[in-house]
C-alpha positions in Angstrom: -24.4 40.3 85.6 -24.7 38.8 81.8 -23.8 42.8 81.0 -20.8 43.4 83.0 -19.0 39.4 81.9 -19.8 40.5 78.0 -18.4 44.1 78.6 -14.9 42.8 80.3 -14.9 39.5 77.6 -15.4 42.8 74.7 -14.6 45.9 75.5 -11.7 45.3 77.6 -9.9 42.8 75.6 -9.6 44.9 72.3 -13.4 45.1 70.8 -13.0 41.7 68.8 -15.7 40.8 66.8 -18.8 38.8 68.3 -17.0 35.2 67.0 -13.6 35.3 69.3 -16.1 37.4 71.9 -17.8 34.3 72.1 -15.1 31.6 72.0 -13.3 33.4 74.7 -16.7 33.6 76.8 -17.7 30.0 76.4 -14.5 28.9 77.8 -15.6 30.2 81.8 -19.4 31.2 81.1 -22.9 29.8 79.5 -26.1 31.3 79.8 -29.2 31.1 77.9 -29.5 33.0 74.4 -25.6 33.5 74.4 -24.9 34.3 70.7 -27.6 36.6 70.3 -27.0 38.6 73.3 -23.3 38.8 72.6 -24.0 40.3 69.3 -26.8 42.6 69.9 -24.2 44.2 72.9 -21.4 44.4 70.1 -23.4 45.8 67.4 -24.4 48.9 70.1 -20.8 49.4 71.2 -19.9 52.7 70.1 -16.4 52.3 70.3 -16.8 49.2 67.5 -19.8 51.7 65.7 -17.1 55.0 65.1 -13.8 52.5 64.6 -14.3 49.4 62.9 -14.8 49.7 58.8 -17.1 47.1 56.7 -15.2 44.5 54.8 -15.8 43.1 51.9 -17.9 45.3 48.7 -18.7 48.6 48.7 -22.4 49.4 48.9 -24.0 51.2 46.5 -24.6 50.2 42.4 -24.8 52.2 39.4 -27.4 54.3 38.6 -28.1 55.3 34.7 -30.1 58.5 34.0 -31.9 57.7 30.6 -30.3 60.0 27.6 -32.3 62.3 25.9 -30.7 63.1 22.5 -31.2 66.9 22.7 -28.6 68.7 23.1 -28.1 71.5 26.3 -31.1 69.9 28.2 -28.7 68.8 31.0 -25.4 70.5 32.1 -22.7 69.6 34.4 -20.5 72.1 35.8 -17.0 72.0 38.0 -14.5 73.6 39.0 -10.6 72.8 38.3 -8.5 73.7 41.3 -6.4 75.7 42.1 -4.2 76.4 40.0 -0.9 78.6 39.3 -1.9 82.4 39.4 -1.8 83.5 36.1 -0.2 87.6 34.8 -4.3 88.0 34.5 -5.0 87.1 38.0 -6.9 83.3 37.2 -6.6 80.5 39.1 -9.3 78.4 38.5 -11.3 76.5 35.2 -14.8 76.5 35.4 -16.1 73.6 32.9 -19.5 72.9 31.5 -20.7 70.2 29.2 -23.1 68.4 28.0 -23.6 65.0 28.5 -25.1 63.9 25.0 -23.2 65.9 22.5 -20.0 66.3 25.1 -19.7 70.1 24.2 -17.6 71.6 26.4 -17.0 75.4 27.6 -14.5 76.1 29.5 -13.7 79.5 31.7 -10.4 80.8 33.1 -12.0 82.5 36.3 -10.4 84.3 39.6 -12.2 82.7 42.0 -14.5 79.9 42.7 -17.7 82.3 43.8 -21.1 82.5 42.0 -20.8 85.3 40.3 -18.5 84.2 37.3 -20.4 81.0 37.2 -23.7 82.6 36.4 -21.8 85.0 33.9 -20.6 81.7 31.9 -24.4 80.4 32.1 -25.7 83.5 30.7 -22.7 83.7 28.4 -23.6 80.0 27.1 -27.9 80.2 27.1 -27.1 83.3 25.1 -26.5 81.1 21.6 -28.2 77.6 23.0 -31.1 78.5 25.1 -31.6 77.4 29.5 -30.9 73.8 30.8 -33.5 71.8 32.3 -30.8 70.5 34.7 -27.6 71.7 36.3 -25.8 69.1 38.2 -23.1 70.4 40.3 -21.0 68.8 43.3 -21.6 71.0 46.7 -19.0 73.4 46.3 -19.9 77.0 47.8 -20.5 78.6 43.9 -23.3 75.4 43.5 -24.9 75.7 47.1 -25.3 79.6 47.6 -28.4 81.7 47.6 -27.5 83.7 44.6 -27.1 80.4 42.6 -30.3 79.2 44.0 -32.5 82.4 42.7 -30.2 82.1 38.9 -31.9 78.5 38.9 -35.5 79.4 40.2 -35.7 82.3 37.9 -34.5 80.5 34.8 -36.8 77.5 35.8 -33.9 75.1 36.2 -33.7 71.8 38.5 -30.6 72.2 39.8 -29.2 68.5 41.3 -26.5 68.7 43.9 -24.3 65.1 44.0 -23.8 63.5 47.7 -20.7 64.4 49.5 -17.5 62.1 48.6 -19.0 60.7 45.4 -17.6 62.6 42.0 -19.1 59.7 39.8 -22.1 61.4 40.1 -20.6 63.9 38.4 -18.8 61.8 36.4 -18.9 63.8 32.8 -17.7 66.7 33.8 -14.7 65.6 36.4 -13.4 63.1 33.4 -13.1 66.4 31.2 -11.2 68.2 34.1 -8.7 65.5 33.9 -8.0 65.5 30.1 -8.0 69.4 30.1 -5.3 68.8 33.3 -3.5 66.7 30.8 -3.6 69.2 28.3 -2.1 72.1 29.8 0.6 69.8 31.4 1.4 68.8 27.9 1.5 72.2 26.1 4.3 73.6 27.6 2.6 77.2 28.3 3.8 78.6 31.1 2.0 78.5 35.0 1.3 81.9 34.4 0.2 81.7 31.0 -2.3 78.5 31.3 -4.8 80.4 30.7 -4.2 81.5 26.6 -4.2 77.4 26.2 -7.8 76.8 27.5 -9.5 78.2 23.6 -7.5 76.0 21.8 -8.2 73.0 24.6 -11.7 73.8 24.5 -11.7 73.4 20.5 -9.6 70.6 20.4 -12.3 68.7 23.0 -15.3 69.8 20.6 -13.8 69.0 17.4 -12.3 65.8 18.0 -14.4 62.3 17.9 -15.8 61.2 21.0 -14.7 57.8 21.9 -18.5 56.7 23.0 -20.7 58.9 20.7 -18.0 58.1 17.8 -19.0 61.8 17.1 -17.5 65.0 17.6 -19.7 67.5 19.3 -19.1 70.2 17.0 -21.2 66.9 14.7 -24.1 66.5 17.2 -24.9 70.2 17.4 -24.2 71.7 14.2 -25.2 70.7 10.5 -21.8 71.6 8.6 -18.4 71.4 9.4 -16.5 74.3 11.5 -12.9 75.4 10.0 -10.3 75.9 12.1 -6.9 76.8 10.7 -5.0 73.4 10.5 -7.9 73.1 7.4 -6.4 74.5 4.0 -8.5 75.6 1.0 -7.6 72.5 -0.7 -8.7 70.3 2.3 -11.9 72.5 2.9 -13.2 72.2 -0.5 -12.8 68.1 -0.6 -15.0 68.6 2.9 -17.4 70.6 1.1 -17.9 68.5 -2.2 -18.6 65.4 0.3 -21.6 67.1 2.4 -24.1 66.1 -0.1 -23.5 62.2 0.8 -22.8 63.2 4.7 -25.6 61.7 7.1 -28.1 64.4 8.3 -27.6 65.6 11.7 -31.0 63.5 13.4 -29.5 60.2 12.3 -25.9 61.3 14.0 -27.6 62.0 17.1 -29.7 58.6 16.8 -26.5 57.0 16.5 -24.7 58.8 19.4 -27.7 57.7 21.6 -27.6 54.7 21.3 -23.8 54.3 21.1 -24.2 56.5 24.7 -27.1 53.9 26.2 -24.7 50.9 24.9 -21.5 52.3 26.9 -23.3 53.1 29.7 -24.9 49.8 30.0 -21.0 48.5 30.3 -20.2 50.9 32.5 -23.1 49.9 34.7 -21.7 46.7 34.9 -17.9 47.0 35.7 -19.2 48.9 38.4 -21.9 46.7 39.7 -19.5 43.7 39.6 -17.4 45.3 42.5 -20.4 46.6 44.4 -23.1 45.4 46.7 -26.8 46.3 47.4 -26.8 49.2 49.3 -28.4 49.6 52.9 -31.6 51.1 52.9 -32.6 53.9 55.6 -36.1 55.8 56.5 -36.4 58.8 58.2 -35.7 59.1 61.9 -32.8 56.4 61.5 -30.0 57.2 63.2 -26.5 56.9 61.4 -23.0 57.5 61.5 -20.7 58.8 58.4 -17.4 58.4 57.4 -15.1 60.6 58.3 -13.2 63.4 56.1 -9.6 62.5 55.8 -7.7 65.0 57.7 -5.1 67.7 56.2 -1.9 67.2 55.2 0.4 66.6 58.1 -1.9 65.2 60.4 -2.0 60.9 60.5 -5.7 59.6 60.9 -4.1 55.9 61.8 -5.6 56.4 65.1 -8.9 59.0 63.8 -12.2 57.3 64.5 -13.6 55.7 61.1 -16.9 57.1 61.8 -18.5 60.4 63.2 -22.1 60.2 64.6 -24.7 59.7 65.1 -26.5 61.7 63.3 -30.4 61.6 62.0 -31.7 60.5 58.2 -34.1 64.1 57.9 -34.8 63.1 53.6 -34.7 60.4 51.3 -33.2 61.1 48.2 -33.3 59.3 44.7 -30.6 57.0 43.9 -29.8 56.0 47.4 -28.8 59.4 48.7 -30.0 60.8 52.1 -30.0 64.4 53.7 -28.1 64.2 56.8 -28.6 66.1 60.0 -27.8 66.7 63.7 -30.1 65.0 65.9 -32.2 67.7 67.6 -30.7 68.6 71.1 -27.1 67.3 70.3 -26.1 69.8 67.9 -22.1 69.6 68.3 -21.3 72.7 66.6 -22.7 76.5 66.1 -24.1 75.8 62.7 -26.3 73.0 62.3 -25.3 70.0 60.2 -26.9 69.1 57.2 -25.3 67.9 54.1 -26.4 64.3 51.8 -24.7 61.3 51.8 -24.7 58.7 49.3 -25.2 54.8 51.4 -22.0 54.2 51.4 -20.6 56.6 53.5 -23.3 55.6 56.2 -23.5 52.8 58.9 -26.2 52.3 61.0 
């Protein structure tokens, strides 16, 4: 009886939170326990699990990896995408830096497969030697079997960011947006973009860094590179001033801690907007949030959430591999992917 009054009082006036469930129920009914049965029946209502979105902060605060002040131990790589075709058949910009010095290489390529990203890697481990870590988003070059044997053969971690969360990523996706920038401001033609990305590339090593206060052309090597905007004039002042420039340890001392002080700011900005995540053990059952259709198609009406769906992993820095639950697989190839907290509800 106490089910079927709370399912006509919810479900079939509009799914209103347990509050005006209540106020509306008090008004004909009382029983014992009420409030807590009332709001144990609304938090298993599906319909209010897959539609209704949590208020107020986000979940989830920042995480800082601690900076190691040698340079090519860590790599982030992306891809830009897509752009124009270009006369020489590109369409894409693979970058890779490195988060300490922030040297950047960046690659006109055809295509977004694994092939031309392992040909960059060898390309740049050929002058500075293997990463101990590639961090990558879950794009289909990062999460294929050929660049899973290039990692286990070089001896290289490779971490893979949650689904829906760039930040992880961060140092690479804010250099996609300045080269973006770049080749918007150069004038070069669509398909032409690609003859701009050497002189973009030594424009983003040979400029200071705004955190480091360092170029990265200064954190790697122990004399200054040449370029042609440098006459002889200008080249021999830079020459007669190396004998009072710092040496290259204390530069990289100095960008350290300059890196560990921004990121400590960084850390909290973002914190101040942000909550304590949820925390979930395996065997939890969870929905995520749903992808945002494509163009053309209005979600007004799209469930919030798709579920449920079974925590298989727990993952550092609040990130959790993702699965069907066994026996209600809804599609031919089994889901698995990981989420970061705040795309989950329980």
């Amino acid at each position: 009886m106490r089910w079927r009054v709370v399912r006509t009082y919810h479900d079939d006036m509009g799914h209103f939170a347990a509050e005006k469930t209540l106020d509306r129920l008090r008004k004909d009914f009382w029983f014992p326990k009420m409030r807590k049965y009332v709001k144990s029946y609304i938090s298993a209502c599906m319909e209010c699990v897959y539609n209704k979105t949590v208020t107020g902060k986000a979940e989830g605060q920042l995480y800082i990896d601690t900076v190691k002040p040698i340079p090519f131990m860590r790599l982030h790589l992306d891809h830009v995408r897509p752009l124009p075709k270009t006369s020489r058949g590109n369409q894409y910009i693979l970058g890779i830096t490195d988060p300490f010095t922030k040297f950047t290489v960046l690659k006109a390529v055809r295509s977004v497969n694994t092939q031309p990203v392992i040909r960059a890697l060898n390309e740049l481990t050929s002058y500075f030697g293997l990463p101990a870590i590639v961090v990558t988003d879950r794009g289909t070059a990062f999460t294929s079997h050929n660049f899973a044997e290039y990692c286990k053969l070089n001896g290289i971690q490779h971490i893979q960011t949650a689904v829906r969360t760039p930040r992880a990523n961060g140092s690479i996706e804010r250099i996609n947006q300045t080269v973006c920038k770049c080749l918007r401001a150069s004038g070069v033609s669509d398909s032409d973009w690609d003859t701009a990305i050497r002189d973009i590339q030594w424009t983003l090593n040979s400029n200071t860094n705004a955190t480091t206060k360092y170029s990265p052309n200064d954190l790697i090597f122990d004399f200054r590179l040449r370029d042609v905007v440098h006459n002889r004039l200008v080249q021999a002042i830079h020459d007669e001033a190396n004998d009072s420039q710092e040496s290259i340890d204390i530069r990289r001392k100095r960008a350290t801690k300059a890196i560990e002080a921004e990121q400590a700011k960084w850390k909290q900005r973002f914190d101040r907007q942000r909550k304590k995540p949820s925390q979930y053990q395996e065997g939890d059952l969870v929905v995520i949030t749903n992808v945002a259709p494509s163009t053309g198609f209005s979600r007004k009406l799209e469930p919030r959430y798709r579920g449920p769906y079974v925590i298989s992993k727990v993952l550092r820095f609040d990130r959790y591999v993702v699965e069907d639950i066994e026996g209600l697989q809804r599609r031919q190839r089994r889901f698995n992917s990981v989420f970061h907290a705040e795309h989950l509800k329980p």
